[in-house]
Each structure stands twice: as structure tokens, then as C-alpha cells.
N, C-alpha and C positions, 0 to 999 in steps of 0.2 A: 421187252416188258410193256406190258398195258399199260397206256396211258388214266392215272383216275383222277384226273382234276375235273373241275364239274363241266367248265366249258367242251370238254373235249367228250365227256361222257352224255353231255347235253348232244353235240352232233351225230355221236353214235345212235341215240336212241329217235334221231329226227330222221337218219338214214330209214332204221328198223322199221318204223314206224310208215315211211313211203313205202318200203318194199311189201309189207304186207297191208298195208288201207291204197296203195295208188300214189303217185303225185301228185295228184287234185288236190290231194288232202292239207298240203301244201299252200295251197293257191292264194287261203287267207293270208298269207305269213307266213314264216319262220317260226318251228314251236320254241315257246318260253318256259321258264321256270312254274309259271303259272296257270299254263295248258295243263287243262283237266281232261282226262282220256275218255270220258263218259260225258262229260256237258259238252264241251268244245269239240274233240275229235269225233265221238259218238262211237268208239269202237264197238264193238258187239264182243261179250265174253271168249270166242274164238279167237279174235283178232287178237287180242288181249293176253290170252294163250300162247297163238303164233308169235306176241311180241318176246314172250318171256324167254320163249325154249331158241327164238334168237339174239336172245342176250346171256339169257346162259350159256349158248357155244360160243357167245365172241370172248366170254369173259371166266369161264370154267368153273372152276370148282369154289372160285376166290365168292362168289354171288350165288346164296341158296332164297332165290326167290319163292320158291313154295313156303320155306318155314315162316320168311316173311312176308306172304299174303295171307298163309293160314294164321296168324297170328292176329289180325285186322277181322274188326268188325263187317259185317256188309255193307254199313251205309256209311265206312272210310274207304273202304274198297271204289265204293260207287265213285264218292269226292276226288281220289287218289289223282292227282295231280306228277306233272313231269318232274316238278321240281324234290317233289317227294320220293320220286324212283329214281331222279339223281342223285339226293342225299344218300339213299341205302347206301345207291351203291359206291359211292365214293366213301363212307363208313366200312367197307369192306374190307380196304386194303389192309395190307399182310405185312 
């Protein structure tokens, strides 16, 4: 069973996030709840992509990321912070 408490979906998504930006990306810190993917990490819409389609294999069918970013404004999208794509996804559980 998938773990969805936030701490643990918080590390998941800090993994996700080096594997496709580098561990550099890292080098500030530790991402937090408050880590914005567009001001602080600076991902580019690929990266951002690449994040989703690996979180959607670690986490399957339980987390439709598309309905919930197609649901978002663009300039929430932009704001869209870690703490917020932790939320979804611990909102998910079954």
C-alpha cells in the first residue's frame, strides 16, 4: 500500500523533482510545503510534465493529475506550490 500522509508524499515528490531538475536543485534546501514550482524551483512546463507522468506511475490510477490541473486557472497553475500538489494528492486516498 502507498503511503499518503503528506510527510511521506512530500519526499516523494522532492525525490521526483531531483530526478528530473538535477540535485542542484536541491542545494537550496530541502523542498517545503511552500516551495513554488515556477518562482523558487523555476521548472519549465516539461519539467513540470515530466513531474506529473512520475507521479502518476508511482501513484496510479489513485491521482488524475490532468483533471486537476485542467481545472486550475493559469495564473494558479503558475503560483502552484508543493504544498498544494501534496494536498491533491493526499485528498486522493480511496
Amino acid at each position: 500500500m502507498i503511503d499518503l500522509a503528506p510527510a511521506s508524499v512530500l519526499r516523494v515528490i522532492e525525490r521526483r523533482v531531483a530526478e528530473i531538475a538535477g540535485d542542484e536543485i536541491l542545494l537550496a534546501g530541502p523542498l517545503t510545503m511552500a516551495t513554488s514550482f515556477n518562482g523558487d524551483l523555476e521548472l519549465e512546463s516539461i519539467e513540470f510534465v515530466a513531474l506529473a507522468e512520475k507521479l502518476q506511475q508511482h501513484y496510479g490510477g489513485q491521482v488524475d493529475f490532468v483533471g486537476w490541473i485542467s481545472a486550475k486557472e493559469l495564473d494558479q497553475i503558475i503560483g502552484l506550490t508543493v504544498g498544494e500538489l501534496v494536498e491533491f494528492i493526499v485528498s486522493c486516498r480511496r
